[in-house]
N, C-alpha and C positions, 0 to 999 in steps of 0.2 A: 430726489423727491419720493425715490418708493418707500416703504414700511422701512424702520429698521429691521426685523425678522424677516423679511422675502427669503425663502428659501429659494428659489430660483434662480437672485440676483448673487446669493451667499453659492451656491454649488456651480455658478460660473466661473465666480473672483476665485477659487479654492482652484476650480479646473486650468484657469491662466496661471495659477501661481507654481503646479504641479510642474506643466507642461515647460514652462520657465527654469523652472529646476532641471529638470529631464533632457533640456537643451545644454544646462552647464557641465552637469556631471560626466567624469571623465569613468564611472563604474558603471561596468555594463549590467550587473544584479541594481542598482538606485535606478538608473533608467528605468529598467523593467520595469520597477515599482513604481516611478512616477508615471508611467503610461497607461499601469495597469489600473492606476486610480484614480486617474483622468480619465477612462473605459468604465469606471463604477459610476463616475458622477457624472458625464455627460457624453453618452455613448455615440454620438453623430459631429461632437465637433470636429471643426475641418481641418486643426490643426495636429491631431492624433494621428499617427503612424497607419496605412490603411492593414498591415499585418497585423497589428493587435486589435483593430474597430473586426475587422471581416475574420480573425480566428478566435477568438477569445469566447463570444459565444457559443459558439457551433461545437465549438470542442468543452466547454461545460455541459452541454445539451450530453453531447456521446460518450461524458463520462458519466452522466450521470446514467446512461444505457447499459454502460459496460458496469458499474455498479450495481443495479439491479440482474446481469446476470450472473457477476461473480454469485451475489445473494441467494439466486437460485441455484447456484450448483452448488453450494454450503448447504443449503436448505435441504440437500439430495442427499448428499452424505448423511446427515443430521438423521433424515429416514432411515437407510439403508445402516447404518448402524444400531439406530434402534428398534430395526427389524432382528439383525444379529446377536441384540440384546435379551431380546423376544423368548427367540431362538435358543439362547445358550443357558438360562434361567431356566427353560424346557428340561433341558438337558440335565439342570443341577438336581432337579425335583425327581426325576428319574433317577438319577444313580443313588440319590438321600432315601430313595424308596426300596431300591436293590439291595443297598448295604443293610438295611433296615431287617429287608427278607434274607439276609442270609446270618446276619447276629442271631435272629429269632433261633431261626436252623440249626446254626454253627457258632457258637458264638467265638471258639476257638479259630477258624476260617481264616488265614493270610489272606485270602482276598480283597476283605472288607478295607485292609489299609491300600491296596490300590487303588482302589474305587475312593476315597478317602481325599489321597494324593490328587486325582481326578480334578474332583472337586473342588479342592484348594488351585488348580492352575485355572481352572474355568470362574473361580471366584475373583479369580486378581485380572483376569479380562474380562470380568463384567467393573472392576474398578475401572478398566485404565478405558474401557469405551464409556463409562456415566463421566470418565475425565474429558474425554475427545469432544462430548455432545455439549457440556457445559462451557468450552473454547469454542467450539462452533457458534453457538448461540451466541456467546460476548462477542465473537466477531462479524455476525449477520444484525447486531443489535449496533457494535461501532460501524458498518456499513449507510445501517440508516441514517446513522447520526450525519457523516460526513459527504451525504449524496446531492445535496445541494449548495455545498458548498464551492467559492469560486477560485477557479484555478490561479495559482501564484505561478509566474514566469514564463517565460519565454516557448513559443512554436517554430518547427524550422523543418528539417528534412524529417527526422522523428524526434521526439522528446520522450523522457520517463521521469517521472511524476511521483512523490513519496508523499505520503499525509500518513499523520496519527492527531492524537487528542489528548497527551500529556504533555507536561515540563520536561520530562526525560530527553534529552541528545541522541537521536537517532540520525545517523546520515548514509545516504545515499551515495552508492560506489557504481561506476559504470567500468567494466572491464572491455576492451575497444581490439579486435581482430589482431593490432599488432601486439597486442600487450600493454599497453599504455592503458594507463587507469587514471579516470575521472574523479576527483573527490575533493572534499574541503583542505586539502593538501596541495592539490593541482588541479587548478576550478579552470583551467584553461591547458588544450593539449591541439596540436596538429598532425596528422595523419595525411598522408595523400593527398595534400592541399587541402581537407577539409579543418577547419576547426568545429570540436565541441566544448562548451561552455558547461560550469556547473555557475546557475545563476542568483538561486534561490538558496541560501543555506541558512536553518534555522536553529533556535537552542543553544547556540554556542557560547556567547558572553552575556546576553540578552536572551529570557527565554519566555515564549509563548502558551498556554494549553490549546491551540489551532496551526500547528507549526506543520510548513511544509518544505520540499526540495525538488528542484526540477532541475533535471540535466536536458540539454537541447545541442542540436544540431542545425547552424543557418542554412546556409546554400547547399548543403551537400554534406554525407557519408561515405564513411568507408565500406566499402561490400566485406560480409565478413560475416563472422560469429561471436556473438555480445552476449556478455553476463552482467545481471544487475545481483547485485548484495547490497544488505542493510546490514549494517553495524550500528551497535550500541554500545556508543560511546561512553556517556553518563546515565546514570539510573537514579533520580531524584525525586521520580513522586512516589517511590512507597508504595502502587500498586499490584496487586497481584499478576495483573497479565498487562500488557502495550500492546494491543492489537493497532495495525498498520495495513497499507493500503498503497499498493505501486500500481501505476496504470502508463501502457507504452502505447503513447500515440505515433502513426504511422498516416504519411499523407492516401490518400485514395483505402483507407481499410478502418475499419471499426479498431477502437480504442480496446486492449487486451489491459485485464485489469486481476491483480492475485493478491489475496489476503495473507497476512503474516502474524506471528504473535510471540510476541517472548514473557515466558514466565520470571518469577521473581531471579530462579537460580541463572537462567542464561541469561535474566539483564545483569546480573550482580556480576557475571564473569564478563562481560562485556563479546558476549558471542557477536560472529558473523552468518549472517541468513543468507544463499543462494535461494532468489523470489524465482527469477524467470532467467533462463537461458532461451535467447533467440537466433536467428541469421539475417542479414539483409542481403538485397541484392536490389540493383536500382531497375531490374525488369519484372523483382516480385515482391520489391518493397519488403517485408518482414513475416518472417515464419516462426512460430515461436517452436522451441524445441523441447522446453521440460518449461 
């Protein structure tokens, strides 16, 4: 007897029908997505997993913290280079003034072609820092974009988290203390009785512009020393830079989050990026190392 349009009575039936799903499926990445979208549309029912009701917010909230401060340490550099830009512009205008005063003088003077050479090195790094500050910027500018956006996949002992904002195939590699590596190759590995899951993989047959990838750990890690790399698989939108965004959530410690980017030539070669090397230890939880 309600309206036909009740949205209320519409985002229960949707949240039974998900949750239903998410009971059948034998894929641990479907799951994930049925719960995690039964947690978008009715955040308190009683039939949702209590690790995705009780983690899914809290860890949107502390990335979105650890986003704004990647932002400001971009934002720092961004300065700090364009102080050194300041700086070396200074510099040009001096020696264009020296070579100036010694042609007048001497116009025959070897000197002038040093001061010259000078000049040309200090011009190609005022290039390649007006290049650094305009990457910084695209990437403080795709930061904002994706800071309120909601986390896809799974929490556990720690998870690492890739987002970008193109069609391009970007994935997510976790390298694991024994050597064993995480990827859309081997989305499932065990270690020391623990297993890690790659659960989220996007881009691949089916592709997104909001595409994400989460590698997670349930019960437990391996103590060790962990490298995450992004590889660029496919390059298919044609733009000039794929700025990206890893963020390693750790239980009891603020979410560490490092910005990435590849220009046209390293996506065309299908480069690999070292984001973050870390360590864990279950009595200091994770210490990031580079």
């Amino acid at each position: 007897e309600k309206p036909q349009y009740d949205r209320s009575s519409f985002k229960h039936y949707v949240t039974e029908e998900v949750l239903f799903l998410a009971k059948r499926t034998r894929s641990q990445e479907k799951r994930t997505s049925f719960y995690q979208t039964a947690v978008r549309l009715s955040p308190n029912h009683p039939h949702i997993p209590a690790e995705f009701k009780s983690s899914g917010e809290t860890q949107n909230v502390a990335r979105r913290n650890a986003v704004r401060a990647e932002a400001n340490r971009l934002r720092a550099q961004e300065v700090s280079i364009s102080e050194q830009l300041r700086q070396t512009n200074i510099q040009i205008a001096e020696l264009r003034n020296q070579a100036q005063t010694i042609t007048t003088s001497n116009p025959q003077s070897s000197e002038v072609a040093v001061i010259n050479e000078q000049i040309r090195d200090l011009s190609r790094s005022v290039v390649d820092g007006q290049q650094s500050i305009a990457t910084l910027k695209a990437e403080q500018q795709f930061l904002q974009n994706v800071s309120d956006s909601q986390l896809q996949g799974s929490n556990g002992q720690f998870r690492i988290h890739l987002e970008w904002r193109t069609i391009d195939d970007l994935d997510l590699h976790l390298i694991i203390p024994d050597g064993q590596e995480i990827f859309y190759g081997k989305k499932e590995v065990i270690s020391n009785g623990y297993k890690g899951h790659l659960d989220v993989d996007a881009n691949a047959s089916s592709y997104t512009d909001t595409p994400q990838e989460n590698i997670f750990w349930d019960n437990g890690a391996p103590e060790g020393r962990y490298k995450v790399n992004v590889h660029c698989y496919t390059y298919r939108s044609n733009l000039s830079s794929i700025p990206f965004v890893v963020t390693v959530f750790s239980e009891g410690t603020e979410p560490i989050t490092r910005t990435g980017n590849y220009s046209v030539t390293q996506a065309k070669e299908k480069q690999t990026k070292t984001v973050i090397e870390f360590e864990f230890t279950r009595a200091n939880g994770i210490r990031i190392l580079s």
